[in-house]
FIGU-392758 format. One record per atom (N, C-alpha, C): residue in three letters; x, y, z; atom name; residue number from 1. Coordinates in steps of 0.2 Angstrom, whole numbers, plus 5000, padded with zeros to 4 digits. Layout:
BEGIN
> resn_c1_c2_c3_name_resi
> ala_X_Y_Z_CA_NUM
...
END
This chain:
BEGIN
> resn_c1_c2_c3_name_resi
> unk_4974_5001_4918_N_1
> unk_4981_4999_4917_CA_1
> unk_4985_5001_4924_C_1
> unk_4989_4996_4926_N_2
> unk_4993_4999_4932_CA_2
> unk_4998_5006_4931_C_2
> unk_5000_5008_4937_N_3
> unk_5004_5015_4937_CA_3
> unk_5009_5012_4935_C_3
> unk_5015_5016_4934_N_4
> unk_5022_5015_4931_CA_4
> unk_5027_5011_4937_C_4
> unk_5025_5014_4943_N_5
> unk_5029_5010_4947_CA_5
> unk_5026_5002_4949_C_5
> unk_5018_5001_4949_N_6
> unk_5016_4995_4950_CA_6
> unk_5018_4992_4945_C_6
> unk_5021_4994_4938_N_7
> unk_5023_4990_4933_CA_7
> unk_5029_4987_4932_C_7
> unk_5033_4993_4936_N_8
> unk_5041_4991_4936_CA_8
> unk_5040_4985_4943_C_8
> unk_5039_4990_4947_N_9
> unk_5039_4982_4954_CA_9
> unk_5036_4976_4953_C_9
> unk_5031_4974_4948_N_10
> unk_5028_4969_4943_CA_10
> unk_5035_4965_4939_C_10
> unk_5038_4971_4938_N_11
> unk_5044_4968_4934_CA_11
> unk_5048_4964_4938_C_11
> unk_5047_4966_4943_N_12
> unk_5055_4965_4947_CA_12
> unk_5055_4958_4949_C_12
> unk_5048_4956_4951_N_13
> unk_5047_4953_4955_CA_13
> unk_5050_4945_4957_C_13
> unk_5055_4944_4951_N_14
> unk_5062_4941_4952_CA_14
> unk_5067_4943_4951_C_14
> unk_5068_4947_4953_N_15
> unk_5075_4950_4953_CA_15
> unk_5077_4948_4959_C_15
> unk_5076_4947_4963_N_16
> unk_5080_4944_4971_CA_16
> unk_5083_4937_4969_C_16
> unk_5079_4933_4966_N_17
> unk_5080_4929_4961_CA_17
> unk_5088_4929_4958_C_17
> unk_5086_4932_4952_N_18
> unk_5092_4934_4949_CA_18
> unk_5095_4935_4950_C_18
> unk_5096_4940_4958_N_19
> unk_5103_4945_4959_CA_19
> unk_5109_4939_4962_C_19
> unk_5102_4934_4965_N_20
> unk_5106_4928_4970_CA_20
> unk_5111_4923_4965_C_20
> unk_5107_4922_4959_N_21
> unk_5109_4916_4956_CA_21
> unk_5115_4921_4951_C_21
> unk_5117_4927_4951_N_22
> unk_5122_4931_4947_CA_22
> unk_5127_4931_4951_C_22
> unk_5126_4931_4956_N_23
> unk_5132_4932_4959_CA_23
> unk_5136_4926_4961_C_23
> unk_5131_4918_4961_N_24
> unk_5135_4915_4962_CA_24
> unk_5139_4912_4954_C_24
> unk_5137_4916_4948_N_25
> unk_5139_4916_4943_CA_25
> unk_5146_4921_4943_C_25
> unk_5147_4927_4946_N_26
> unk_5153_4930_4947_CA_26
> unk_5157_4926_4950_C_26
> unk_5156_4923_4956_N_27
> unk_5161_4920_4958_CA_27
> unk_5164_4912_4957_C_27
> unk_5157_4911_4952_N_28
> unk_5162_4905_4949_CA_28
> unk_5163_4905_4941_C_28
> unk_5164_4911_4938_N_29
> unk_5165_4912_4931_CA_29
> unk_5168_4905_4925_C_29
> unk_5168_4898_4929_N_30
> unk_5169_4892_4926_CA_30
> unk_5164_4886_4925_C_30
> unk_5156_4890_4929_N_31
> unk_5153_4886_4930_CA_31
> unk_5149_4885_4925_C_31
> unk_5144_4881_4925_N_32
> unk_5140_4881_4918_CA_32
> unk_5135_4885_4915_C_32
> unk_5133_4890_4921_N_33
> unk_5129_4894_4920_CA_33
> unk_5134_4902_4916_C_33
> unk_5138_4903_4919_N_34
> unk_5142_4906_4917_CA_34
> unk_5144_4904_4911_C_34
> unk_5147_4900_4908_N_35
> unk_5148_4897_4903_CA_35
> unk_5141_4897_4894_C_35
> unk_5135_4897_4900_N_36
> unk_5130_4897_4895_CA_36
> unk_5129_4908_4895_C_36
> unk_5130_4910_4900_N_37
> unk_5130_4915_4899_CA_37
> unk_5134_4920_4893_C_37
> unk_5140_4917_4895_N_38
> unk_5147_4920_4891_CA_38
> unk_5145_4922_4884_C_38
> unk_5139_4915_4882_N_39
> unk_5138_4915_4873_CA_39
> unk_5136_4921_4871_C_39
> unk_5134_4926_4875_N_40
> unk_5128_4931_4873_CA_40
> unk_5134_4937_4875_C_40
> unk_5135_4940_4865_N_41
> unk_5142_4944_4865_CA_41
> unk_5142_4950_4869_C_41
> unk_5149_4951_4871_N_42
> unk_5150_4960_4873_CA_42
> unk_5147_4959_4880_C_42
> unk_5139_4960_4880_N_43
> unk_5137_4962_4888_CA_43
> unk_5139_4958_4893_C_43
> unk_5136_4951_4893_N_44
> unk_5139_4948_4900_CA_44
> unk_5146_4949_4901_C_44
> unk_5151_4948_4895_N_45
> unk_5158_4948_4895_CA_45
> unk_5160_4954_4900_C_45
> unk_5157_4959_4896_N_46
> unk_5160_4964_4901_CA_46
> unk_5157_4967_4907_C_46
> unk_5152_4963_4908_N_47
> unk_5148_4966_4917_CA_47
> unk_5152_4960_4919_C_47
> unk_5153_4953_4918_N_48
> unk_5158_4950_4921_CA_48
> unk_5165_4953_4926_C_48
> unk_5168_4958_4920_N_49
> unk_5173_4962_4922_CA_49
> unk_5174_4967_4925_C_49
> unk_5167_4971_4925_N_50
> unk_5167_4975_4928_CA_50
> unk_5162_4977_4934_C_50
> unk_5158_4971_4937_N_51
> unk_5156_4971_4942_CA_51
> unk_5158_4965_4947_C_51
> unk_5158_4968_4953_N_52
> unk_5161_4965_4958_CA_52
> unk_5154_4964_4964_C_52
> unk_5159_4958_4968_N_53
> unk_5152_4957_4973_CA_53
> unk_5155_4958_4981_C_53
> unk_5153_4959_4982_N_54
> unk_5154_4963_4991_CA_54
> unk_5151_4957_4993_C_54
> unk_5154_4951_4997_N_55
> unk_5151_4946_5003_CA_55
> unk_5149_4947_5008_C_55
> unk_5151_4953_5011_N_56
> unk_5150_4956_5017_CA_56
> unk_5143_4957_5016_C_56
> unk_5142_4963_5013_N_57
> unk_5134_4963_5014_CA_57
> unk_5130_4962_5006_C_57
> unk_5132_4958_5005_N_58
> unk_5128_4953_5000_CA_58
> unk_5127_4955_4993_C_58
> unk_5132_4961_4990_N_59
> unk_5127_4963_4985_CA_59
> unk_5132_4967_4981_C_59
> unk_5130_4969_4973_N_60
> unk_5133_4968_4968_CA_60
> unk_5138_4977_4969_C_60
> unk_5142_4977_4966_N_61
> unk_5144_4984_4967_CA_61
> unk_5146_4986_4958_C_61
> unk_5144_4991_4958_N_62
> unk_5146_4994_4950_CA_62
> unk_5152_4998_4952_C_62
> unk_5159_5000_4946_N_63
> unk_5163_5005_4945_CA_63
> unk_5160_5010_4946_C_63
> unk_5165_5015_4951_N_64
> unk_5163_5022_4950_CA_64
> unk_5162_5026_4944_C_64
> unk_5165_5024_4939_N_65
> unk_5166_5026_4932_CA_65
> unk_5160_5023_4927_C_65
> unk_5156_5019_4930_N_66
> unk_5151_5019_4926_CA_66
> unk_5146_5023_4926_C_66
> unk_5144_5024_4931_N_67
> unk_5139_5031_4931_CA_67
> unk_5142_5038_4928_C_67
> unk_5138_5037_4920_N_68
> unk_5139_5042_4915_CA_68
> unk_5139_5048_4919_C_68
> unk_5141_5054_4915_N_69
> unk_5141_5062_4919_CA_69
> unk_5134_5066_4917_C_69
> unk_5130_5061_4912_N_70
> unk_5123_5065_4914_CA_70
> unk_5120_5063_4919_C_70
> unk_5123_5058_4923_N_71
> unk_5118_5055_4928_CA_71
> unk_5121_5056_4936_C_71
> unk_5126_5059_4936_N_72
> unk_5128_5062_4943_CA_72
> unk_5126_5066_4948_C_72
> unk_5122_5070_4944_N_73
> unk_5119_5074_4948_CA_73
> unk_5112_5072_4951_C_73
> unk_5111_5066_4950_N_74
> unk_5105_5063_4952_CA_74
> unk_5106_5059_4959_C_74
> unk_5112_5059_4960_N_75
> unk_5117_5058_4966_CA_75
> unk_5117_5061_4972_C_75
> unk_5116_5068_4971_N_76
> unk_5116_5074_4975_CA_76
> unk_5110_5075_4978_C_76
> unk_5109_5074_4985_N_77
> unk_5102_5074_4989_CA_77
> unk_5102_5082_4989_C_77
> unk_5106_5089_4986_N_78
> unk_5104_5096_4987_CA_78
> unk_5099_5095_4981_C_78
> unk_5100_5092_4974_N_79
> unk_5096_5096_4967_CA_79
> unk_5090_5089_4968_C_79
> unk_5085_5093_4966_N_80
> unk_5085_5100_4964_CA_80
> unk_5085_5105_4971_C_80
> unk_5084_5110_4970_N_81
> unk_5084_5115_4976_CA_81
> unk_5074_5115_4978_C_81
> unk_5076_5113_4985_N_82
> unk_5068_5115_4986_CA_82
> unk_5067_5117_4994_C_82
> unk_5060_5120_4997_N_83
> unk_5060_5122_5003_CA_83
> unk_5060_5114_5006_C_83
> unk_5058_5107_5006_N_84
> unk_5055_5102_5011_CA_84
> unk_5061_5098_5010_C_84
> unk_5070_5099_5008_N_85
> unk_5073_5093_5005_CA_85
> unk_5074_5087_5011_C_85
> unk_5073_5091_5017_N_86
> unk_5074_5086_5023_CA_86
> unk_5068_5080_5023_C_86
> unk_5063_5082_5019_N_87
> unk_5059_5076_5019_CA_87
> unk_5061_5069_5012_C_87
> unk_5066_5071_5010_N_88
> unk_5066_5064_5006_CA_88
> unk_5070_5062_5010_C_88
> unk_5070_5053_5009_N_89
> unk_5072_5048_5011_CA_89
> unk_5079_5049_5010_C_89
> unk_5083_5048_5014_N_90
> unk_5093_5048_5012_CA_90
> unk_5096_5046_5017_C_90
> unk_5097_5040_5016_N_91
> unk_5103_5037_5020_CA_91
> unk_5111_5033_5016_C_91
> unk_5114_5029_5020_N_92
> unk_5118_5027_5015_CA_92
> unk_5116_5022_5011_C_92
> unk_5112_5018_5015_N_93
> unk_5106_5014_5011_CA_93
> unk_5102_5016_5004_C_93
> unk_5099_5021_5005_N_94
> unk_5097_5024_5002_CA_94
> unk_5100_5027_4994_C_94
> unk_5107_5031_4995_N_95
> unk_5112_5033_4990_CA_95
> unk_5114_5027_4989_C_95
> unk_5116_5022_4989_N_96
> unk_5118_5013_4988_CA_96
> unk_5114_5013_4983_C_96
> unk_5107_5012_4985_N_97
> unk_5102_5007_4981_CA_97
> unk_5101_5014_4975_C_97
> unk_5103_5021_4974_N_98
> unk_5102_5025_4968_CA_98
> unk_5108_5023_4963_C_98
> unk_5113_5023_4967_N_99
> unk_5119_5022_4965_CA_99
> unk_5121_5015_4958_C_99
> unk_5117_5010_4962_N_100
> unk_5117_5004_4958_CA_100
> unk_5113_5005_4953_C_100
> unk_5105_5008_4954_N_101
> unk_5102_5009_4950_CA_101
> unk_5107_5013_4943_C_101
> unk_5107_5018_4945_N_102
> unk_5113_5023_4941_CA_102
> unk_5118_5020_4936_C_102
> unk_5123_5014_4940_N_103
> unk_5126_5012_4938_CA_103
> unk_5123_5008_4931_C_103
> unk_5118_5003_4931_N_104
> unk_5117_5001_4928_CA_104
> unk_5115_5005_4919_C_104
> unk_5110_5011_4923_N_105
> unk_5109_5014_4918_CA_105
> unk_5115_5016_4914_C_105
> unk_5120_5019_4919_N_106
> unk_5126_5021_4915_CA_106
> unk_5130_5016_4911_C_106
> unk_5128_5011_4913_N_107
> unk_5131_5005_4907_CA_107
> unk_5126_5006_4900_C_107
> unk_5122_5007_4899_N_108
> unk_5117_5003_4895_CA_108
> unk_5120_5013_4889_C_108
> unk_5120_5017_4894_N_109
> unk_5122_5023_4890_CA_109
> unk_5127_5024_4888_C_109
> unk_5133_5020_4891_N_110
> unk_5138_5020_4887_CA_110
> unk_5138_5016_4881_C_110
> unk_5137_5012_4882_N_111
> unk_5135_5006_4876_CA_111
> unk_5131_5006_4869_C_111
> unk_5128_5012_4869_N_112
> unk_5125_5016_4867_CA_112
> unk_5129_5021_4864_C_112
> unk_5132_5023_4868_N_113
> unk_5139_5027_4865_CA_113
> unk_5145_5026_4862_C_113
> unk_5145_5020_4863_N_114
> unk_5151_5014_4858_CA_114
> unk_5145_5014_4852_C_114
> unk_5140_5013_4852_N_115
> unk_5136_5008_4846_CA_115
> unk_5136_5005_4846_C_115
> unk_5135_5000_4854_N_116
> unk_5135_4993_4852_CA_116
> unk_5127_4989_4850_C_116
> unk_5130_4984_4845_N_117
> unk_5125_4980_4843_CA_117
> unk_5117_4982_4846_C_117
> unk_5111_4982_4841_N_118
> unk_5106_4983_4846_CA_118
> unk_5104_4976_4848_C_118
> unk_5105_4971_4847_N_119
> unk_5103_4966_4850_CA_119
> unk_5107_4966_4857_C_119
> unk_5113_4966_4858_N_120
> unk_5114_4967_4864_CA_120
> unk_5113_4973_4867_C_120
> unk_5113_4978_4865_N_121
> unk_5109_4983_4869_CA_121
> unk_5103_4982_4873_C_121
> unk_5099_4979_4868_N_122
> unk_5092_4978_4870_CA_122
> unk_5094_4974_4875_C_122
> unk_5098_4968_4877_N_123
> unk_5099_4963_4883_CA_123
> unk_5102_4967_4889_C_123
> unk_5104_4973_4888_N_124
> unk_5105_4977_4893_CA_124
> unk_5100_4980_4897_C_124
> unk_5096_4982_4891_N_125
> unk_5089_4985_4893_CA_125
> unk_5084_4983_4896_C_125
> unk_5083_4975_4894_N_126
> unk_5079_4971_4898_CA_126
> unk_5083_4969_4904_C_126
> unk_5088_4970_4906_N_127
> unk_5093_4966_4913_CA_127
> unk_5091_4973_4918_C_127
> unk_5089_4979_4915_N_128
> unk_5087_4982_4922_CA_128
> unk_5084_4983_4926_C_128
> unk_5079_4981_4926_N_129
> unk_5072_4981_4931_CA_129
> unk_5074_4973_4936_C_129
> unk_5077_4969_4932_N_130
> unk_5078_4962_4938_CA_130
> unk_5086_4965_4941_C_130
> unk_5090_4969_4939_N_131
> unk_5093_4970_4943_CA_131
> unk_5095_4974_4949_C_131
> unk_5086_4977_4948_N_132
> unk_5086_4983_4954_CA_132
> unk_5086_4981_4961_C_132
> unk_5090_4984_4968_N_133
> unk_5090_4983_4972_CA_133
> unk_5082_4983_4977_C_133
> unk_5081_4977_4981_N_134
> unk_5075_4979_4983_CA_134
> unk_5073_4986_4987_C_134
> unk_5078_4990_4992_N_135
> unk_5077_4995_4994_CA_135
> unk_5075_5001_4988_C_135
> unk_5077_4997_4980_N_136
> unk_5076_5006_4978_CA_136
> unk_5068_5005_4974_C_136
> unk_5066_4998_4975_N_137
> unk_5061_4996_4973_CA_137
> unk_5054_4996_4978_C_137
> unk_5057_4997_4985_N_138
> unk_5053_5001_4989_CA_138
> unk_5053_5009_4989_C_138
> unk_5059_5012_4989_N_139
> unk_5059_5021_4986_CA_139
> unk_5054_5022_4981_C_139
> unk_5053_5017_4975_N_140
> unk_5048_5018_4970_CA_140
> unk_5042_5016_4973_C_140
> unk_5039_5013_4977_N_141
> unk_5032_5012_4979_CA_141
> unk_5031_5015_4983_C_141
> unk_5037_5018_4989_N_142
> unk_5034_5024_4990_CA_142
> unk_5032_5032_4987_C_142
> unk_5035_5031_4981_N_143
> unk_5033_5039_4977_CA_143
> unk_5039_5041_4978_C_143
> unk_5044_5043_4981_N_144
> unk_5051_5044_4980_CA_144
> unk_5052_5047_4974_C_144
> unk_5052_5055_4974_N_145
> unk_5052_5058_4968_CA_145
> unk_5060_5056_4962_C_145
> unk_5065_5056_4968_N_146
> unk_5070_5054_4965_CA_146
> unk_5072_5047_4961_C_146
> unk_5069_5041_4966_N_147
> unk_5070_5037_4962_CA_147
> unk_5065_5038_4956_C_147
> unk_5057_5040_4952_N_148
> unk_5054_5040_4948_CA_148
> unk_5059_5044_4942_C_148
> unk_5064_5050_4944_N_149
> unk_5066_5053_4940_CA_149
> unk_5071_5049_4939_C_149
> unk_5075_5043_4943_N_150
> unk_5080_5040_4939_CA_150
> unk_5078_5036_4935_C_150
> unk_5072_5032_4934_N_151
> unk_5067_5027_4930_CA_151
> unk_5067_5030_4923_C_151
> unk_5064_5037_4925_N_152
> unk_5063_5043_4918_CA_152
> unk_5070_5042_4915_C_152
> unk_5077_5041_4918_N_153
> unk_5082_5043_4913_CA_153
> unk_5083_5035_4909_C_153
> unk_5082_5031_4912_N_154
> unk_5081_5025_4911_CA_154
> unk_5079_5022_4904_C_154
> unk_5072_5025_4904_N_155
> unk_5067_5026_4900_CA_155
> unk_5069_5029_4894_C_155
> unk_5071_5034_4896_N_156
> unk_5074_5038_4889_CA_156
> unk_5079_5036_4884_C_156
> unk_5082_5031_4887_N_157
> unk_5085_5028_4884_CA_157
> unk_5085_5024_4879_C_157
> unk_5078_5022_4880_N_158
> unk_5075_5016_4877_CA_158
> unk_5073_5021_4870_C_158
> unk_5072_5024_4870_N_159
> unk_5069_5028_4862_CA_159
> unk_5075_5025_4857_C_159
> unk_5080_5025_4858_N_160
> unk_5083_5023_4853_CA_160
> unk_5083_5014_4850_C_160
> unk_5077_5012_4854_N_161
> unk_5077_5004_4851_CA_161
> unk_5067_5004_4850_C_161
> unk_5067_5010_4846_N_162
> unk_5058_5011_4846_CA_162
> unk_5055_5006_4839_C_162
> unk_5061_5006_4837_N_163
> unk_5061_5001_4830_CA_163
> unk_5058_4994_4833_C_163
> unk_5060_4994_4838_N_164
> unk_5057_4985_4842_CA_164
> unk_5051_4985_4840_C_164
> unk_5046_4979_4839_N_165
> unk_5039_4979_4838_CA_165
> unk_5037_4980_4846_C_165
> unk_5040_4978_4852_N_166
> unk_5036_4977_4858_CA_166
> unk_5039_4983_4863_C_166
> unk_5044_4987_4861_N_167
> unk_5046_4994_4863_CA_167
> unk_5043_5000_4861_C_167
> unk_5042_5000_4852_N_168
> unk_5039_5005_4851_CA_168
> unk_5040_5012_4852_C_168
> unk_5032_5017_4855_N_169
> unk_5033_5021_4860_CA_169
> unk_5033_5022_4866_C_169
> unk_5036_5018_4871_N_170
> unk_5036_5015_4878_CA_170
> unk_5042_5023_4881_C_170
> unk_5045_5023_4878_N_171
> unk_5050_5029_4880_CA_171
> unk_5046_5035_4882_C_171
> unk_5041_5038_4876_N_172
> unk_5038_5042_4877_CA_172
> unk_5034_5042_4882_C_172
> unk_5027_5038_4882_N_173
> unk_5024_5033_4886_CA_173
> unk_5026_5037_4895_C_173
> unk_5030_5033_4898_N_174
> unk_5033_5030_4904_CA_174
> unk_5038_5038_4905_C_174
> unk_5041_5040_4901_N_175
> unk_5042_5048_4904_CA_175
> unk_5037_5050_4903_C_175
> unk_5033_5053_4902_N_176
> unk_5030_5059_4902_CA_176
> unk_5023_5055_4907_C_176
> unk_5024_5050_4908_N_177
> unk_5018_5050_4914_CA_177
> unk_5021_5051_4921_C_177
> unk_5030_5050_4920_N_178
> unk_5032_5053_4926_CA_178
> unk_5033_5058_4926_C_178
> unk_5033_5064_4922_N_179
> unk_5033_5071_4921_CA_179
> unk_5026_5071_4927_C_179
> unk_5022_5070_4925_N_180
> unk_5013_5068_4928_CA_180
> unk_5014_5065_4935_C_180
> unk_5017_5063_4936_N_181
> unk_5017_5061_4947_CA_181
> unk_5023_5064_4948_C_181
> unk_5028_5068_4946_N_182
> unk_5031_5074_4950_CA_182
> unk_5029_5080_4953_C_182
> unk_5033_5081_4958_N_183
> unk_5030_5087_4960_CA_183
> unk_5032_5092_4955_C_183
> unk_5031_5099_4955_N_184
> unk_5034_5107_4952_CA_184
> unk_5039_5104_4953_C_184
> unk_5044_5105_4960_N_185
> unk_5049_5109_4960_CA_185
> unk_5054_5104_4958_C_185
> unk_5052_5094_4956_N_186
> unk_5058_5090_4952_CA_186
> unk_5057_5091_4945_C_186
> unk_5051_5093_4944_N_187
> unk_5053_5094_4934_CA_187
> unk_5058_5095_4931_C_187
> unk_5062_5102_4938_N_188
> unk_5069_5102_4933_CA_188
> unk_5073_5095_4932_C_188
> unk_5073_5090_4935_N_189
> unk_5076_5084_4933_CA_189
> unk_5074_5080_4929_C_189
> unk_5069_5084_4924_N_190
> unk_5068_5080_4919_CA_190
> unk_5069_5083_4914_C_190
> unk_5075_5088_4911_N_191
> unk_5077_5089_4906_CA_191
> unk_5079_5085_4901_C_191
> unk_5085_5082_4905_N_192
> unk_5090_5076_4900_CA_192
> unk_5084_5072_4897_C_192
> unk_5082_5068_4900_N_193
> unk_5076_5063_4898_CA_193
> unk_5069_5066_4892_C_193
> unk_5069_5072_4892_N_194
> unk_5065_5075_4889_CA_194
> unk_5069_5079_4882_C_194
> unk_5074_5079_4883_N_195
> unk_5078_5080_4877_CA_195
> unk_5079_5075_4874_C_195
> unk_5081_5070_4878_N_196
> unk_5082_5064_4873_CA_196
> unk_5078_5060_4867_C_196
> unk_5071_5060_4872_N_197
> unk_5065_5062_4866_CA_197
> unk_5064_5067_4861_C_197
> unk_5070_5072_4861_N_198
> unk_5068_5075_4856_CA_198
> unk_5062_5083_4860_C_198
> unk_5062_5084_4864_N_199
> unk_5056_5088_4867_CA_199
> unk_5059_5093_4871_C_199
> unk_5062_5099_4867_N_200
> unk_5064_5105_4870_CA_200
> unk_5064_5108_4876_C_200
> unk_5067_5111_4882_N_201
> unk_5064_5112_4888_CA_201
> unk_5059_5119_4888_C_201
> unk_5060_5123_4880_N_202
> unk_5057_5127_4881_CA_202
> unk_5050_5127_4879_C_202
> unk_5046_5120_4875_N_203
> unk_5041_5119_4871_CA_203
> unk_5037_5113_4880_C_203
> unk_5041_5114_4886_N_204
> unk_5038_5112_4890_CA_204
> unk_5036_5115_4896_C_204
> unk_5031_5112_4898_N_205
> unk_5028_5117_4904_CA_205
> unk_5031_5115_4911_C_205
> unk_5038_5120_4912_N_206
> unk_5041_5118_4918_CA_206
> unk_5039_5125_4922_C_206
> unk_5039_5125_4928_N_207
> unk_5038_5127_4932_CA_207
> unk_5043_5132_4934_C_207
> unk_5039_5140_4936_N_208
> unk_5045_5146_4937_CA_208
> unk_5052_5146_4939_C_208
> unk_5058_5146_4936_N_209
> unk_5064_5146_4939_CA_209
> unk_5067_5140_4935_C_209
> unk_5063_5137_4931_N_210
> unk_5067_5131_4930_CA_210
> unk_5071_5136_4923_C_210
> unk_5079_5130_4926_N_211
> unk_5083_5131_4920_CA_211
> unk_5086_5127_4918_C_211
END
């Protein structure tokens, strides 16, 4: 079975695709493709309004207010605290492609926080993986522990639609095989996602210091 990240990059692999044909959907919100889109309640409506496209450098931008508060801290290239943090990848680039990622995810949790419909939910959930940036889709192929930990929060989300026949246990599944390619010292960043499934920090084997 391929790894987690050959499996999301698998996914992606139209996403440049779609990011291109979305955006000329934002800009002509009267078009037919937008029009056929609009049927499908609540989500397209409100990503219509809430995301904007930048011409300049080509690409979709989320509200700063979408990125929920448990997801901020996955922003900060300080946490976790470690001796080598000069060696992960961070540039503006970099923060960019988390950032969207983030955003994204942060929609699908607030949406989840209203209660909204699970069929549109679930249209959310599947709209992530096509709408990932290509650079943050190379962070994941390179191992990039951070991007892996933003997937895991991703992931976690999904438990709440495990009633699906083709979601299942996928939640558990795909976090805990990225608890398994992190290093020690990002475990701590996999609290939130490990709670969410229901899986105590104290009934887990993290690594000395974590809290």
């Amino acid at each position: 079975m391929p790894s987690l990240p050959q499996r999301v990059i698998s996914a992606n692999s139209g996403g440049r695709l779609f990011r291109r044909a979305w955006i000329y959907v934002i800009n002509n919100p009267e078009s037919v493709a937008a029009l056929i889109v609009k049927t499908i309640p609540h989500y397209i409506e409100a990503l219509l309004k809430s995301i904007t496209f930048d011409p300049k450098d080509n690409r979709l931008i989320y509200p700063p207010d979408m990125i929920a508060e448990p997801l901020k801290h996955l922003l900060d290239p300080r946490v976790p605290e470690r001796q080598n943090w000069e060696a992960e990848a961070w540039d503006e680039e970099v923060e960019r492609a988390y950032r969207e990622a983030l955003g994204h995810i942060g929609a699908i949790y607030h949406a989840s926080q209203a209660s909204e419909p699970e069929g549109t939910l679930t249209r959310r959930v599947m709209g992530f993986v096509p709408m990932l940036s290509d650079r943050f889709i190379e962070l994941l192929r390179d191992g990039e522990p951070r991007a892996l930990v933003v997937i895991a929060h991703y992931y976690s989300l999904i438990k709440q639609l495990e009633n699906i026949w083709w979601i299942k246990d996928t939640a558990y599944r795909e976090v805990m095989e990225i608890c398994g390619l992190l290093p020690a010292e990002w475990q701590t960043m996999m609290r939130w996602p490990l709670e969410i499934l229901g899986i105590p920090a104290s009934t887990f084997s993290f690594p000395s210091g974590f809290r």
